[in-house]
Each structure stands twice: as C-alpha cells, then as structure tokens.
C-alpha positions as a Markdown table, in Angstrom:
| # | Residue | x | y | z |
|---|---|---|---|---|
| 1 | Unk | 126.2 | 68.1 | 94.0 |
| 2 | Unk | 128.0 | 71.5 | 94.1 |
| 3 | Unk | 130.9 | 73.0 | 95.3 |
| 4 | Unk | 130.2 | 74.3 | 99.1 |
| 5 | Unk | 131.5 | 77.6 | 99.5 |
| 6 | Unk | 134.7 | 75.9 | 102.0 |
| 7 | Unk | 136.0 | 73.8 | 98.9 |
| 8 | Unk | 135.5 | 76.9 | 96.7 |
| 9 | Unk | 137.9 | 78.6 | 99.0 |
| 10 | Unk | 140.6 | 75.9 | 98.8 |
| 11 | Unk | 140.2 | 75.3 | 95.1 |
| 12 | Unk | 139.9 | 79.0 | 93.6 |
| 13 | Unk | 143.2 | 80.4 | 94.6 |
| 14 | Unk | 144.7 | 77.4 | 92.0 |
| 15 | Unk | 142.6 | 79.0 | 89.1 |
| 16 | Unk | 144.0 | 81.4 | 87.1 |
| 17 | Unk | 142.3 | 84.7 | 87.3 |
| 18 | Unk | 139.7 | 86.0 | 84.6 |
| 19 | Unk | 140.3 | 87.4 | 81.7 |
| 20 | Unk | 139.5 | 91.0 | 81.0 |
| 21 | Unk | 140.1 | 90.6 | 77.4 |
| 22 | Unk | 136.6 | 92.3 | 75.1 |
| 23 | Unk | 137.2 | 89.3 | 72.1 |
| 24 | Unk | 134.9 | 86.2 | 72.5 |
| 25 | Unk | 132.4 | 85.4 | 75.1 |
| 26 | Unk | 131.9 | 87.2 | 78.2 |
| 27 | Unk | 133.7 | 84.2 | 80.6 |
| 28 | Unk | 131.1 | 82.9 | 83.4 |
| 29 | Unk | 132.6 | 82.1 | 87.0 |
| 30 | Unk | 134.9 | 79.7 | 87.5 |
| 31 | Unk | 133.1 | 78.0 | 90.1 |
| 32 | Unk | 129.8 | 77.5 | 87.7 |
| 33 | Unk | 132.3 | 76.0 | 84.9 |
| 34 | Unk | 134.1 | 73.6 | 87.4 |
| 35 | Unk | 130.1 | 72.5 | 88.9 |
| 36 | Unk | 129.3 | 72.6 | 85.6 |
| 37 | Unk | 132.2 | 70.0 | 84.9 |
| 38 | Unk | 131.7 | 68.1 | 88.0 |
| 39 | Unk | 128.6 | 67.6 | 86.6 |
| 40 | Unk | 128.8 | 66.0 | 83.0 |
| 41 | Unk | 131.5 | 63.6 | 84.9 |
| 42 | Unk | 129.4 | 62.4 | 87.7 |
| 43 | Unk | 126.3 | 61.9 | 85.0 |
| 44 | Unk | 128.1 | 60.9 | 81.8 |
| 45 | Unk | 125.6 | 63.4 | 80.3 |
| 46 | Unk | 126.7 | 65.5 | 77.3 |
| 47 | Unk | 127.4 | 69.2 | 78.4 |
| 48 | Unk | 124.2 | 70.6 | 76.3 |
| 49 | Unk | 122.1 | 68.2 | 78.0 |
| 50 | Unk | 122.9 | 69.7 | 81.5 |
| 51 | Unk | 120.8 | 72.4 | 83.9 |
| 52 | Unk | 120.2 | 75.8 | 82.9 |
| 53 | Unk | 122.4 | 76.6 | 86.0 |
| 54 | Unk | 125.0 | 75.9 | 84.6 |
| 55 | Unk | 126.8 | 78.0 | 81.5 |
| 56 | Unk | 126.0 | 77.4 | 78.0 |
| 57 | Unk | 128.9 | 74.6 | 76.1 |
C-alpha cells in the first residue's frame, strides 16, 4: 500500500521542504521515504530488506 496521490496532497504541505545543500546524499522524495516508512511498519521487516522502490537505508 502507497500513498494515492489525494493523501500526498494533504500530507506534503506538513513536510519541510528539500534541502539544496551539495554535502551527503542526494535526498530522495519525500513521498518514497514516507512509503518507504509505511512500509517497514506495516511488515515489521527491516528497512534493507524492503523493495527496490523504495530508497536505499
């Protein structure tokens, strides 16, 4: 189960926005890290263990 595109548009103004910033990893969408989360809480899997949809842990 993922987000549908209505929930997205109630949830993502609550986010903050992404950062810009050149240090670290390049940030994935917030809506694949939040289905991403959604995820490992609904299976009780570990994050590593998840879909290659989703972003890397």
């Amino acid at each position: 189960m993922e987000l549908s595109d209505k929930e997205w548009e109630i949830i993502e103004p609550l986010l903050p926005e992404l950062s810009s910033s050149k240090q670290g990893r390049p940030w994935r969408g917030n809506k694949e890290v939040l289905d991403a989360i959604f995820w490992v809480l609904r299976t009780g899997a570990p994050w590593w263990d998840g879909p290659e949809k989703y972003p890397p842990y």
